[in-house]
C-alpha positions in Angstrom: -8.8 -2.3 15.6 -9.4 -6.1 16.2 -7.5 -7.2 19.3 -7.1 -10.3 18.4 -5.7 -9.9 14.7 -3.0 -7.1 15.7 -2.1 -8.4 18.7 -1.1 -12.0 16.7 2.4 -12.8 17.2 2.9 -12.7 13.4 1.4 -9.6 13.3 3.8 -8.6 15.9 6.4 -9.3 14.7 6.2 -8.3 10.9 5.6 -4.7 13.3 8.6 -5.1 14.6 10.6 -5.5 11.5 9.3 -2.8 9.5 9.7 -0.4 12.6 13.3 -1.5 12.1 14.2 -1.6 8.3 12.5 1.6 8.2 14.2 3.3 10.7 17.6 1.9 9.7 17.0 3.0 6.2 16.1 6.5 7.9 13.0 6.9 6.2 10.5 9.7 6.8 6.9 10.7 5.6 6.7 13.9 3.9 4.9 15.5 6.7 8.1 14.5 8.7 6.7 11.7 10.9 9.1 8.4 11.2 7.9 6.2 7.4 6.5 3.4 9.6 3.4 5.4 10.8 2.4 5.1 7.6 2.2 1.2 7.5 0.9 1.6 10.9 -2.3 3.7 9.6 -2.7 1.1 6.4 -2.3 -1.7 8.9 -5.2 -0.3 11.4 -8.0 0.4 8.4 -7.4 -2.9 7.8 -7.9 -4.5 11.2 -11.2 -1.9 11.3 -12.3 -4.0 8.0 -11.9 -7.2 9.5 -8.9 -8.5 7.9 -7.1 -11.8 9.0 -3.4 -11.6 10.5 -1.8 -12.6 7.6 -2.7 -9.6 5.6 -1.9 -7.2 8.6 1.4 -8.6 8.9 1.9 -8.2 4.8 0.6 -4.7 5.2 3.0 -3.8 7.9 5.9 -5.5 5.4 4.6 -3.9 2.4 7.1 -1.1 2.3 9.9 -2.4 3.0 11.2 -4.7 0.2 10.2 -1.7 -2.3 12.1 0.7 0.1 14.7 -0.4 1.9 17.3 -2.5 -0.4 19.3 -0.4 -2.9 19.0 -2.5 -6.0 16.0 -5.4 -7.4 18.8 -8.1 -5.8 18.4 -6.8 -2.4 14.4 -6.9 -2.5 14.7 -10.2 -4.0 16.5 -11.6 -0.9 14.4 -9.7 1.3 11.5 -11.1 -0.1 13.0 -14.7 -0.6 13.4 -14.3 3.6 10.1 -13.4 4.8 9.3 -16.7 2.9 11.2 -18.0 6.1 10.7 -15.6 8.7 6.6 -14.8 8.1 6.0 -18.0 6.2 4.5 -18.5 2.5 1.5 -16.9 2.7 2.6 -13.5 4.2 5.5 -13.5 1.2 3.1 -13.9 -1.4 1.2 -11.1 -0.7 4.1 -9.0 0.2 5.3 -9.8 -2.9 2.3 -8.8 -4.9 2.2 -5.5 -3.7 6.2 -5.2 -4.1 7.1 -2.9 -7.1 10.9 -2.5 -7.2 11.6 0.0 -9.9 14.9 2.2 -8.5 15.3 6.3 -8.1 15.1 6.9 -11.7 11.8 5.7 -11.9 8.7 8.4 -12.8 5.5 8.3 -10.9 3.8 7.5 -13.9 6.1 4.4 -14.7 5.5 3.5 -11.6 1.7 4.0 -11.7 1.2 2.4 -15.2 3.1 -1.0 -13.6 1.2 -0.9 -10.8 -2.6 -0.9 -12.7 -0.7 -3.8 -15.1 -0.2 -6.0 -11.7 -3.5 -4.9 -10.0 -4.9 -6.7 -12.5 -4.1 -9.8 -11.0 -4.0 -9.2 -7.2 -5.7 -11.7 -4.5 -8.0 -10.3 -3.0 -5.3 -9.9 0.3 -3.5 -7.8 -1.8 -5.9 -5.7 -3.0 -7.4 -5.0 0.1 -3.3 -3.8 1.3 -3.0 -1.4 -2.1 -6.6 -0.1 -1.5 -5.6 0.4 2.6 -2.2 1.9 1.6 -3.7 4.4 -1.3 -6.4 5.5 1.0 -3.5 6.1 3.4 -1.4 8.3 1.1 -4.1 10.1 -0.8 -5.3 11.4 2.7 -1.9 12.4 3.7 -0.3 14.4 0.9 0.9 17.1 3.5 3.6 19.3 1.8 2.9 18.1 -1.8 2.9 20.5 -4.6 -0.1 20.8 -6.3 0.9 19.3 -9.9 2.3 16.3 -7.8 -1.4 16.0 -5.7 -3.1 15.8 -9.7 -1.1 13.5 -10.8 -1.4 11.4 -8.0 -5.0 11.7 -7.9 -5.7 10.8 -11.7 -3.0 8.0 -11.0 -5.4 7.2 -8.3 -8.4 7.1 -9.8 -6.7 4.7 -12.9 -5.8 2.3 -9.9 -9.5 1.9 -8.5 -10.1 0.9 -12.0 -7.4 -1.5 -12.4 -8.2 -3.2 -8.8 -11.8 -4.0 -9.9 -13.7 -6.2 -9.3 -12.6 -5.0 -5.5 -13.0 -7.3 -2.9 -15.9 -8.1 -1.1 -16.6 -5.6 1.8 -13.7 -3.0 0.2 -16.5 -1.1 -1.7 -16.6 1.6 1.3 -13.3 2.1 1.4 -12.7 2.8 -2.0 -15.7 4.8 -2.7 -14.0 7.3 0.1 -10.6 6.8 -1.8 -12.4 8.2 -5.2 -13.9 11.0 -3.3 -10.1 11.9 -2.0 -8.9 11.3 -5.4 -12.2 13.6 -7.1 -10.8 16.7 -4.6 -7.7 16.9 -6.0 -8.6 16.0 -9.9 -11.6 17.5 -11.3 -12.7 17.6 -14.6 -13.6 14.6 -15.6 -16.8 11.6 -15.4 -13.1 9.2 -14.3 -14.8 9.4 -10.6 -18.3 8.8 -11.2 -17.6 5.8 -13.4 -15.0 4.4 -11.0 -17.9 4.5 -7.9 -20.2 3.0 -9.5 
């Protein structure tokens, strides 16, 4: 990780507000850990890619509007204040990465929203989605199977929908596709996505 970049005091301290949302929420991964490791991992392949503090700081955030309030209104507001606490730019991308859809919501909803808005990511905000996938496709620990598939082929549609990737990402999802190609064979989906 960059020193400099994780150690910025906006980088700090969007750390220390997902820390707490998440544990007052009482969140936890499916492998059991406390949910903000997970922003802490997404956070890290970032600051190994070079990334400036303001998408470290979104990627430690990016969580926690989707997660924590109980309806749309509440991730509104929470979103409307880190335009205050974490300034413009860090809300923005927060925001882009922010999908609010409630429990009924199916992972393929979800997943078919989420390629619509890739579509029109910054670049800051695809390289959080790509950081966070590669993050959650590696750690599907106590998944069933049919669950890992459908995640995988969702995963393999969101590479597609995130092109033209940004510059320096290709690495990163090229290892995402190979993740994604373990868990969903059968199909030319990976070879086209890599290439």
């Amino acid at each position: 990780m960059s020193t400099s970049s994780t150690e910025h005091p906006l980088v700090a301290l969007a750390r220390s507000t997902a820390i707490a949302s998440h544990d007052r929420c009482g969140h936890v991964r499916s492998d059991g850990q406390r949910y903000w490791t997970h922003p802490q991992r997404v956070v890290a392949t970032l600051a190994e890619h070079g990334q400036p503090a303001e998408v470290l700081a979104a990627a430690w955030l990016h969580d926690v509007a989707e997660d924590c309030p109980t309806d749309a209104a509440g991730a509104r507001a929470l979103l409307a204040g880190f335009v205050v606490e974490f300034g413009p730019q860090v809300a923005a991308l927060v925001t882009e990465v922010t999908n609010y859809f409630g429990p009924a919501a199916t992972m393929e909803e979800k997943q078919a929203r989420l390629r619509e808005h890739a579509r029109t990511m910054s670049d800051g905000a695809k390289w959080i989605k790509l950081a966070d996938r590669w993050d959650n496709i590696s750690g599907m620990v106590g998944w069933p199977a049919e669950k890992r598939t459908r995640y995988a082929l969702a995963t393999k549609l969101l590479l597609e929908a995130l092109k033209p990737w940004p510059s320096g990402s290709e690495q990163l999802a090229g290892k995402i596709a190979t993740k994604a190609a373990e868990h969903h064979a059968g199909d030319d989906v990976v070879r086209q996505v890599v290439r």
